[in-house]
C-alpha positions as CSV (number, residue, x, y, z in Angstrom):
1,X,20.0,-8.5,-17.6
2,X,20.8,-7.9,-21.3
3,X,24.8,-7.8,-22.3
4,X,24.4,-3.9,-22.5
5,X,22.8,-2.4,-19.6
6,X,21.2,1.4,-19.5
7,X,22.2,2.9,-16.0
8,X,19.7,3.5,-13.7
9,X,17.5,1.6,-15.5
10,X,14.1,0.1,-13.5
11,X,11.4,-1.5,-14.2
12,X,8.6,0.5,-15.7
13,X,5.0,0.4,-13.8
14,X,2.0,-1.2,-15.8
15,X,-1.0,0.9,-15.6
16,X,-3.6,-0.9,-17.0
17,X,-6.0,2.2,-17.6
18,X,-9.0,0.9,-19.6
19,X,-12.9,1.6,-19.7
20,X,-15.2,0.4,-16.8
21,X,-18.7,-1.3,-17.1
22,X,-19.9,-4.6,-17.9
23,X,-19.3,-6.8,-20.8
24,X,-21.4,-5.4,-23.7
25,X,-23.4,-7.1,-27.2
26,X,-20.3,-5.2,-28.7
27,X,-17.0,-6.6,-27.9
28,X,-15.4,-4.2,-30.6
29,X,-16.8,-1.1,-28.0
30,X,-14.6,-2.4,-25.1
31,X,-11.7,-1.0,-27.0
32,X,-11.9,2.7,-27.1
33,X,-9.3,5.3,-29.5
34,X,-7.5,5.9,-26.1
35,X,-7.4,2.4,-25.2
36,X,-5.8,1.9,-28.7
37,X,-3.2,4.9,-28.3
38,X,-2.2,4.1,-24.9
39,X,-1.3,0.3,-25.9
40,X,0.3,1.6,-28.8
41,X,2.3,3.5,-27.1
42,X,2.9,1.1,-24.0
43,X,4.0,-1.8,-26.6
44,X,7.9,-0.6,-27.0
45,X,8.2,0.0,-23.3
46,X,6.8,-3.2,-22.4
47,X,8.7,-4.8,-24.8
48,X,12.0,-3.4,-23.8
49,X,11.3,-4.0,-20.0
50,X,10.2,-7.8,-20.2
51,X,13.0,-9.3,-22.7
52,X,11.6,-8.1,-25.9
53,X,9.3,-10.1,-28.6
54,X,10.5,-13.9,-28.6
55,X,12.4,-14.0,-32.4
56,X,11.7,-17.5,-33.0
57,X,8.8,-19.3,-34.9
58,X,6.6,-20.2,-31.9
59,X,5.6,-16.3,-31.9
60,X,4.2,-16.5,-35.7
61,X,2.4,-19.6,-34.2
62,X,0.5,-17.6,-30.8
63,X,-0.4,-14.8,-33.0
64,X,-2.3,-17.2,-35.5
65,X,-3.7,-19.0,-32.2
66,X,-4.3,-15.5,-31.0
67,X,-6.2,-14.3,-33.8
68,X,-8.5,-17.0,-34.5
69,X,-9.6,-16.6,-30.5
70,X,-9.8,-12.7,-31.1
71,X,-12.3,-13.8,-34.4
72,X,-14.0,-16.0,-32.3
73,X,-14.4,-13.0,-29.6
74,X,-15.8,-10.7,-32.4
75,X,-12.3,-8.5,-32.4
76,X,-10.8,-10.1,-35.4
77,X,-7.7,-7.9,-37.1
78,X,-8.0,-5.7,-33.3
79,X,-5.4,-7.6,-31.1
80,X,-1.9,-7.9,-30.8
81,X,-0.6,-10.9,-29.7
82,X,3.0,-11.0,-28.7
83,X,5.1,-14.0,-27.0
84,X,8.0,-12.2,-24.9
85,X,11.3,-13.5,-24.3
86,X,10.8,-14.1,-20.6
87,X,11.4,-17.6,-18.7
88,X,8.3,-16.5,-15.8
89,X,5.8,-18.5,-16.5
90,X,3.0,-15.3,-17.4
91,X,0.5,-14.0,-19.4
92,X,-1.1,-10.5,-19.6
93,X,-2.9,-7.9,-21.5
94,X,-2.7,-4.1,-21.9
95,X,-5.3,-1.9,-23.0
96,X,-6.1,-1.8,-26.8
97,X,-5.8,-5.6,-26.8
98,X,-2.7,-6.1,-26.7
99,X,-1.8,-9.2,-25.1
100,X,1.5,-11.1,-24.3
101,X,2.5,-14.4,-23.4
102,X,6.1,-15.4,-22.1
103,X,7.8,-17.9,-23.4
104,X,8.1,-19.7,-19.8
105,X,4.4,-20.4,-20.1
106,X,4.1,-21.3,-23.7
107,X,6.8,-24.1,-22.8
108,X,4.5,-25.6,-19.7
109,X,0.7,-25.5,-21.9
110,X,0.5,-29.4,-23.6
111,X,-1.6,-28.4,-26.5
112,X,-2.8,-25.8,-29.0
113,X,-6.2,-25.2,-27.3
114,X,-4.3,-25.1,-24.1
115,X,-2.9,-22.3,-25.5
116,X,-5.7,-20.5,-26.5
117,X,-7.5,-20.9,-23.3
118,X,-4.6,-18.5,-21.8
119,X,-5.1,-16.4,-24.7
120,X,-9.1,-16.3,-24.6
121,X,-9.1,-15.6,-21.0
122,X,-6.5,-12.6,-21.3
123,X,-9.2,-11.3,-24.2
124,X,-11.9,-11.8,-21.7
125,X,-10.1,-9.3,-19.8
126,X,-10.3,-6.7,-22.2
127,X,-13.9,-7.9,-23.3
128,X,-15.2,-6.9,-19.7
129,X,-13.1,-4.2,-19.6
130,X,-11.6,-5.2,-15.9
131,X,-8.3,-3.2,-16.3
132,X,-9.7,0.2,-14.9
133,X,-11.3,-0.7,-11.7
134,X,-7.7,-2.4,-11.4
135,X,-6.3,1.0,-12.1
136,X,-8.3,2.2,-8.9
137,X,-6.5,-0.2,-6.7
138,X,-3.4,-0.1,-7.9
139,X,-0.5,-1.1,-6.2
140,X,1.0,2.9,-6.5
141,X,-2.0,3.7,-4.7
142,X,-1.4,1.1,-1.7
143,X,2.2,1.3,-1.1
144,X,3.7,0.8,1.9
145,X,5.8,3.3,4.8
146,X,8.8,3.4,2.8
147,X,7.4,3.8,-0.5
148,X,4.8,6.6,0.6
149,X,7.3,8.5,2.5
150,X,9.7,9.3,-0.2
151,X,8.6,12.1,-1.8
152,X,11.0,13.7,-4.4
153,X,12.3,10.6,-6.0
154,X,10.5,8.1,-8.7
155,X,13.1,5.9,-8.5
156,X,12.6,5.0,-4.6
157,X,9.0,4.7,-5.1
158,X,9.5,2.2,-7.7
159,X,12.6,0.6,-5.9
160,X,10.4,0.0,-2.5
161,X,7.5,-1.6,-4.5
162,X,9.2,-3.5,-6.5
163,X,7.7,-6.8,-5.3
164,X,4.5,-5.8,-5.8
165,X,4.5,-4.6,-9.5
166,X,6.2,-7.2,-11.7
167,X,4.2,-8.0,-14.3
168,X,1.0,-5.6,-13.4
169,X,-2.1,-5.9,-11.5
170,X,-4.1,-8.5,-9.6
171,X,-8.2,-9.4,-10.6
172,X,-10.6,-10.0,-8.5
173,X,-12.1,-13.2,-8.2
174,X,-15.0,-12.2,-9.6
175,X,-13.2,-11.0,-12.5
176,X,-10.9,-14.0,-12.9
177,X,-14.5,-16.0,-13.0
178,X,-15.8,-13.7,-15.9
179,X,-12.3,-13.9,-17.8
180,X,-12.4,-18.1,-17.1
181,X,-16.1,-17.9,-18.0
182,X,-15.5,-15.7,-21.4
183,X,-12.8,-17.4,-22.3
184,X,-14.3,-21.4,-22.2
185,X,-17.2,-19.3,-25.0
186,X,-14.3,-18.5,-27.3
187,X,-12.7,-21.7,-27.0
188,X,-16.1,-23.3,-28.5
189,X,-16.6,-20.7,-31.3
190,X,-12.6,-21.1,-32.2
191,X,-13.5,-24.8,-32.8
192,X,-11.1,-25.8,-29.9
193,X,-12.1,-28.3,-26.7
194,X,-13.8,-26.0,-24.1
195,X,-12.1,-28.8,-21.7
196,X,-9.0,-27.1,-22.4
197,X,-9.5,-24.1,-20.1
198,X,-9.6,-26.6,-17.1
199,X,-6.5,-28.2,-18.3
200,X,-4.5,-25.2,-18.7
201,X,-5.5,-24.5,-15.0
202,X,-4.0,-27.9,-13.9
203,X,-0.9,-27.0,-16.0
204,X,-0.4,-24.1,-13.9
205,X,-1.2,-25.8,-10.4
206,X,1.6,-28.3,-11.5
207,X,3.7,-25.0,-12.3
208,X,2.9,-24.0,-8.5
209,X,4.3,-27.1,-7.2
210,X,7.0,-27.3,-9.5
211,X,8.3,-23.6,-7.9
212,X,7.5,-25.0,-4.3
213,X,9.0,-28.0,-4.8
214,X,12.2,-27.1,-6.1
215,X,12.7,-23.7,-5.4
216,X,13.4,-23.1,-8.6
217,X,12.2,-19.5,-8.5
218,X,10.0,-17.4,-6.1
219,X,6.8,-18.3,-6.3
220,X,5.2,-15.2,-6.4
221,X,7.1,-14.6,-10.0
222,X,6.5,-17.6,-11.5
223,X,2.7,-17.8,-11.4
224,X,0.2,-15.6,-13.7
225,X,-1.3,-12.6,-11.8
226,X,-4.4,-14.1,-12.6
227,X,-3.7,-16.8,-11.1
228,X,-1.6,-15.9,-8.3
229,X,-4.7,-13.5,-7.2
230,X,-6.5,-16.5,-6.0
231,X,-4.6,-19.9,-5.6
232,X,-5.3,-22.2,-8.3
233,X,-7.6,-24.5,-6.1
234,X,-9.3,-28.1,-7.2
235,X,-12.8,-25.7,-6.7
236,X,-11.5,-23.8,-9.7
237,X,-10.4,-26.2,-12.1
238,X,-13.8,-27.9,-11.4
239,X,-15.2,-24.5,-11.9
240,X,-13.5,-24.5,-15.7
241,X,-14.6,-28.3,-16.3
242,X,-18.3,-27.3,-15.2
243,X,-18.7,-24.6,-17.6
244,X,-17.4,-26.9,-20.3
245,X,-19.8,-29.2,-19.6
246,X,-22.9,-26.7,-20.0
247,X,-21.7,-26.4,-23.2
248,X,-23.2,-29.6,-23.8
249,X,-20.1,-31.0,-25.2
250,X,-18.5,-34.1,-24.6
251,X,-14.9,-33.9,-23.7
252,X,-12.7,-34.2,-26.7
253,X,-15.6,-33.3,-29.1
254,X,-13.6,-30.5,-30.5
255,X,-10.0,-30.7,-31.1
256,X,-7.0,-29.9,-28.9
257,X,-4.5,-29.9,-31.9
258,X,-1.9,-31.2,-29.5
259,X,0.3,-32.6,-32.5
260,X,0.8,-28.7,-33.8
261,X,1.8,-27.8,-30.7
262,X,4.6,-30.2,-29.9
263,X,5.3,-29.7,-33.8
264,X,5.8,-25.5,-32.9
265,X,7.5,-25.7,-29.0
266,X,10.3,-27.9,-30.4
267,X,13.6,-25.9,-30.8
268,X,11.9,-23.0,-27.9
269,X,14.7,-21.9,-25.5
270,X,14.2,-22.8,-22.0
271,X,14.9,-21.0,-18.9
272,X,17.3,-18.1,-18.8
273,X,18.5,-16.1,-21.9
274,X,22.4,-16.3,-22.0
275,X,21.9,-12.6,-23.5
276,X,20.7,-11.6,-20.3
277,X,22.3,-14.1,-17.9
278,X,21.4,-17.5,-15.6
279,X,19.5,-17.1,-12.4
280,X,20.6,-20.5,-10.5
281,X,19.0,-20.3,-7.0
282,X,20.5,-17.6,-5.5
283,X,23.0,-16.8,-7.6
284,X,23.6,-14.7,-11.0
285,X,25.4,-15.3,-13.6
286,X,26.4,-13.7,-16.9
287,X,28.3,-15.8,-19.2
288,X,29.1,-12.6,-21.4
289,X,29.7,-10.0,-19.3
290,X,31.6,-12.6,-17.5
291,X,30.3,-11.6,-13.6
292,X,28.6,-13.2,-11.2
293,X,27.3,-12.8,-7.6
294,X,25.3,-15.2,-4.6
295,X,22.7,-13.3,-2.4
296,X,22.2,-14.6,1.0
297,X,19.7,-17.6,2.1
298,X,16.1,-15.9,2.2
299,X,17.0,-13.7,-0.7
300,X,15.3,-14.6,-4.1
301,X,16.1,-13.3,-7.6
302,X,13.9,-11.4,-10.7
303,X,16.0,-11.6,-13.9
304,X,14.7,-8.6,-16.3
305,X,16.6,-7.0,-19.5
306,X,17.4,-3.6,-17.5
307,X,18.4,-5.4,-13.8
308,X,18.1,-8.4,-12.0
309,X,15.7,-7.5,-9.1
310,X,16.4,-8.7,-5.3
311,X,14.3,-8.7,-2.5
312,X,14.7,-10.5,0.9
313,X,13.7,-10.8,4.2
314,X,11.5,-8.3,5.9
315,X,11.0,-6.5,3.2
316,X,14.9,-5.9,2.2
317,X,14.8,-5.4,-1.5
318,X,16.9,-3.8,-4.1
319,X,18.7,-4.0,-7.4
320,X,22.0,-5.1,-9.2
321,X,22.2,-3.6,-12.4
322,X,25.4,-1.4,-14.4
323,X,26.5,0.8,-17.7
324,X,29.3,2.5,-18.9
325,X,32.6,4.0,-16.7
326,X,31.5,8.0,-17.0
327,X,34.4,10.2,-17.4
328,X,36.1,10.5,-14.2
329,X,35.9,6.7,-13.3
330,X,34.4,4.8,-10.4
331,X,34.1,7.5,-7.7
332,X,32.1,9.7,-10.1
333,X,29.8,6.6,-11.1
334,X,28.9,6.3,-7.7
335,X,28.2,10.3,-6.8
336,X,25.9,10.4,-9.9
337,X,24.3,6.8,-8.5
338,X,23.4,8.4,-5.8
339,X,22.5,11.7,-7.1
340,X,20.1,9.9,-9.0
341,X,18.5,7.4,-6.9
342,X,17.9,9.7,-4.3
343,X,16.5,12.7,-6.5
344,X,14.7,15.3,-4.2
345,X,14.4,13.0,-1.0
346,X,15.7,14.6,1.6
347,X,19.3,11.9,2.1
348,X,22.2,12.4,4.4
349,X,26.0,10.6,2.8
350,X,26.7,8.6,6.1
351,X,29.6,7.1,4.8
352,X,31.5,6.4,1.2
353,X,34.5,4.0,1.4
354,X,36.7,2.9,-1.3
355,X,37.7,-1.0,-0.9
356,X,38.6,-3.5,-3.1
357,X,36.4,-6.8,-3.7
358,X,37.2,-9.9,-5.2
359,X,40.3,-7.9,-6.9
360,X,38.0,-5.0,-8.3
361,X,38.1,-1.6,-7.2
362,X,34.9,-0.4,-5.4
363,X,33.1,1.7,-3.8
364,X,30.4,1.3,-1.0
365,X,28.1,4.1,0.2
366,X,25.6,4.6,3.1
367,X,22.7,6.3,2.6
368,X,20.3,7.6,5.6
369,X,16.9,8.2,4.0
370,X,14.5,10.9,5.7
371,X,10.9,9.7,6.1
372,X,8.3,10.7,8.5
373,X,8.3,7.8,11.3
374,X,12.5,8.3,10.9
375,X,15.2,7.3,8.6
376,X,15.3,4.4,6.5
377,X,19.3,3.2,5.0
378,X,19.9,2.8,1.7
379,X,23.1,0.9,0.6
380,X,25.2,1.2,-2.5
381,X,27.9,-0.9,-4.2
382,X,29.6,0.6,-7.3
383,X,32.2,-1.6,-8.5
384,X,34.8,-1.1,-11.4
385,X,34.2,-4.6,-14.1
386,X,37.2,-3.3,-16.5
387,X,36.7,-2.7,-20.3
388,X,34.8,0.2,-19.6
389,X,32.0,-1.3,-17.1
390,X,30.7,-0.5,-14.1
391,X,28.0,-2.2,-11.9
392,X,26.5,-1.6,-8.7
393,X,23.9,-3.1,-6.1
394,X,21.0,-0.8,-4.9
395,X,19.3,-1.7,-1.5
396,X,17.0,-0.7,0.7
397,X,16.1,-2.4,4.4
398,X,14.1,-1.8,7.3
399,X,15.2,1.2,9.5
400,X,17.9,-1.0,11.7
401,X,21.0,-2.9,11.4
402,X,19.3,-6.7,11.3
403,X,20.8,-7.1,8.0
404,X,23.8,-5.7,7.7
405,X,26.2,-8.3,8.1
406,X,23.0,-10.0,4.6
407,X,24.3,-7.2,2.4
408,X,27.8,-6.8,3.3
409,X,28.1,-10.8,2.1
410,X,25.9,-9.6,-1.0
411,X,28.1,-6.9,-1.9
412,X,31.1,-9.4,-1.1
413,X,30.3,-11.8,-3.4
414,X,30.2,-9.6,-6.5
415,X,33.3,-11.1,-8.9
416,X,34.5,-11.8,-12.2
417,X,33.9,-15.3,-14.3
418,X,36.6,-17.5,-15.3
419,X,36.3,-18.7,-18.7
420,X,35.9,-22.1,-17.7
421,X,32.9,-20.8,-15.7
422,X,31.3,-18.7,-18.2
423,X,32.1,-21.1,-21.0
424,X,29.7,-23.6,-18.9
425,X,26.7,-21.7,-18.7
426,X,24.8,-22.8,-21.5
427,X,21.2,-22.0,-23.5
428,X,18.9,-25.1,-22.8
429,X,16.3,-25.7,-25.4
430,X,12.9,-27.6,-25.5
431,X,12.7,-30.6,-28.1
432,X,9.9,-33.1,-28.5
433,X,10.0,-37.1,-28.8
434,X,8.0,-39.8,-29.7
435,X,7.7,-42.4,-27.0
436,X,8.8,-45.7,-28.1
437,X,7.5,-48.7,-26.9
438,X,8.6,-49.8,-23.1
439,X,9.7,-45.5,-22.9
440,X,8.6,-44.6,-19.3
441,X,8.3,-41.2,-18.0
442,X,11.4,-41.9,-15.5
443,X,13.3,-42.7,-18.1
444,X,12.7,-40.4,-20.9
445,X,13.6,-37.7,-18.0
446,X,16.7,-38.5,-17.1
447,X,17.1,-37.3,-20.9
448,X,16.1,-33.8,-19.0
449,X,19.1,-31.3,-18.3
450,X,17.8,-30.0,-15.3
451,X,18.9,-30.4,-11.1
452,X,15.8,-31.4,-11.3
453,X,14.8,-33.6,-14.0
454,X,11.6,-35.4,-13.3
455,X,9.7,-32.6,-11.3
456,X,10.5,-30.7,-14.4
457,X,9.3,-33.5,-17.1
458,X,6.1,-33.8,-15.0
459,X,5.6,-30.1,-15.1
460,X,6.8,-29.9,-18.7
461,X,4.0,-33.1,-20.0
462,X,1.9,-33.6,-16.8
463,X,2.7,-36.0,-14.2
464,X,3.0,-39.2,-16.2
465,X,3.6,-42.4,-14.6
466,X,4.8,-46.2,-15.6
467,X,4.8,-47.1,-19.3
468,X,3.8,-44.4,-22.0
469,X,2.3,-44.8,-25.2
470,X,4.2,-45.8,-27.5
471,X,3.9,-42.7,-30.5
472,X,3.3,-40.2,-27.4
473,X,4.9,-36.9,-27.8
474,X,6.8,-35.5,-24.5
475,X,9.2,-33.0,-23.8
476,X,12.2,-32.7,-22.5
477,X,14.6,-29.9,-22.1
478,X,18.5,-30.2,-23.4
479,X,21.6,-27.9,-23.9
480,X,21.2,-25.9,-27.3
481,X,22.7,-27.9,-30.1
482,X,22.3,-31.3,-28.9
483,X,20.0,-33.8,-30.4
């Protein structure tokens, strides 16, 4: 959540509207004028929802990967390749070729073609032109009771699906197959190792045990969609590494340009964006703003540029986001909170109680949602941050009191930083070292700023054990500054 927040801002859908059909001689035909228009127009929004373009020098260094796979693909000068400033591990494309990859997954790839493996198989989505039979099953079409049963209000549509829709749509397997299988071709014609395709695969299975492991985020927002559709089984790494092989190249036959790559992800922030605050297990924390709050156990966190997203247990789920104090202070904040969430639904005020929380004026409100199999309670929490700021927690839950006591410590735990706490919430940075000779992998971790230090330096450089090579490039992650 950005140091400026627009109220009432959520996250914006991605319809992925493209052309249907198969793959044709043509790759340039896969990309119509209203493919071209609609990307063109979805490339601000997207930017402004997921973090915005990365500023630093690795994003010069994916669009020049980018565009050598787009050649290679036979859409050379028709892509845009963009890295976003997002610590999920992700990768996506929009109609029109546009494609973007976070900066959470350029950190975990080892290697240049590594790189433009996730690249080529995000253009072998647009090659076969999978986005529109996505469109016809997408997640605004499946919703579930709640979501279905609010008519009148965008906002509640969006707010009860919001687990389903971060970063777009899921492929089939089929289409994930076609994308792997398009994408390995590329790779040969760039002049990269078609091995790479099977090793970015086993970067991401690491990324999957890293998140179960730790717990460092929820799983289901730190894997690719295109992976995430279909777990990232041995059967289809071995998949990848098969249709290297009837390539009829040996592994290593064409370059991996590993050496550019640790040269480019050296100096590439890691994790969470002070700009938009630190995610720490269950808590969130903004080190400018200077607030902070815990959610209960079974809660997870989604950190975004407009709000940080919640959802918990059966299917609780919600938002904490803020803006300016309108005129008339904090009881007029929340009337027009409500006004606005609710929209047309029909909505019965069930209560609206001023308190005070952690020293800060509030106000909590509950909500009693008409739907057709009854009512369903939405909760709100305005509260008063001083200098002009106001924030508030959205929340929706199942139609019965099972978690009231969960939100009431939510709300509860909504406070201001001290300045020793803020002041210790620092940006952590990637930077690469040359193994020296006796340098093992446990102890060129313990270099790693992390609660976790050597799950993260296996997921960061694979799992490495005993002695390393001497010369060997790793990474390790430290606090911005610090060499």
């Amino acid at each position: 959540m950005k140091a400026r927040i627009r109220t009432l801002a959520l996250a914006l859908p991605l319809c992925l509207a493209s052309c249907s059909g198969e793959p044709t001689g043509d790759p340039a035909a896969a990309i119509s004028d209203e493919d071209r228009a609609y990307g063109a127009q979805q490339h601000p929004q997207l930017l402004a929802e997921f973090g915005g373009a990365y500023p630093g020098g690795q994003a010069g260094y994916l669009k020049a990967v980018g565009e050598r796979v787009a050649t290679a693909a036979g859409l050379d000068g028709q892509c845009t390749f963009t890295m976003v400033n997002s610590d999920v591990v992700n990768a996506f494309a929009v109609p029109g070729c546009y494609i973007y990859v976070t900066r959470g997954l350029f950190a975990v790839v080892t290697s240049e073609a590594e790189l433009a493996s996730v690249l080529g198989h995000e253009v072998g989505h647009v090659v076969a032109q999978h986005s529109q039979r996505q469109e016809r099953r997408s997640v605004w079409r499946t919703l579930g009771v709640i979501a279905v049963s609010l008519t009148g209000s965008d906002r509640l549509t969006r707010l009860a699906s919001q687990a389903a829709q971060y970063f777009g749509l899921r492929y089939s397997r089929t289409q994930e197959y076609q994308a792997d299988d398009l994408g390995v071709g590329y790779l040969e014609k760039a002049g990269y190792d078609v091995y790479a395709a099977a090793e970015m695969l086993a970067d991401l299975q690491r990324q999957e045990a890293f998140v179960q492991a730790t717990g460092a985020r929820d799983a289901a927002r730190s894997i690719p969609e295109w992976a995430l559709s279909h777990p990232l089984t041995q059967n289809r790494i071995e998949r990848a590494r098969k249709r290297a092989e009837a390539t009829g190249l040996q592994d290593d036959a064409l370059p991996e340009n590993a050496a550019a790559y640790y040269a480019r992800v050296d100096g590439l922030l890691y994790g969470d964006d002070p700009q938009q605050g630190f995610v720490i297990d269950r808590r969130f924390a903004h080190p400018v703003m200077r607030i902070t709050f815990e959610a209960p156990p079974g809660f997870s966190l989604t950190n975004s540029p407009q709000a940080v997203g919640l959802n918990g247990p059966d299917g609780v789920r919600g938002e904490f986001g803020g803006g300016p104090m309108p005129a008339g202070g904090l009881p007029r904040y929340a009337e027009a909170l409500v006004a606005q969430v609710v929209g047309d639904a029909p909505a019965q005020v069930r209560s609206s109680q001023a308190a005070e929380i952690n020293g800060l004026p509030a106000v909590i409100v509950q909500v009693a949602l008409q739907v057709r199999q009854g009512t369903v309670p939405l909760a709100i929490a305005a509260y008063d941050g001083g200098g002009g700021e106001a924030y508030h927690f959205i929340m929706i839950s199942p139609p019965s009191d099972a978690h009231a006591a969960a939100l009431a410590a939510l709300f509860g735990s909504f406070r201001r930083l001290s300045p020793q706490e803020a002041a210790s919430l620092r940006p952590r940075v990637i930077r690469t070292v040359r193994a020296r000779a006796g340098d093992t992998a446990d102890a060129l971790s313990r270099q790693t700023v992390d609660r976790n230090p050597r799950a993260l330096f296996a997921l960061l450089n694979g799992d490495a054990k005993g002695a390393l090579a001497p010369g060997a490039m790793v990474k390790i992650v430290t606090y911005a500054g610090v060499r």
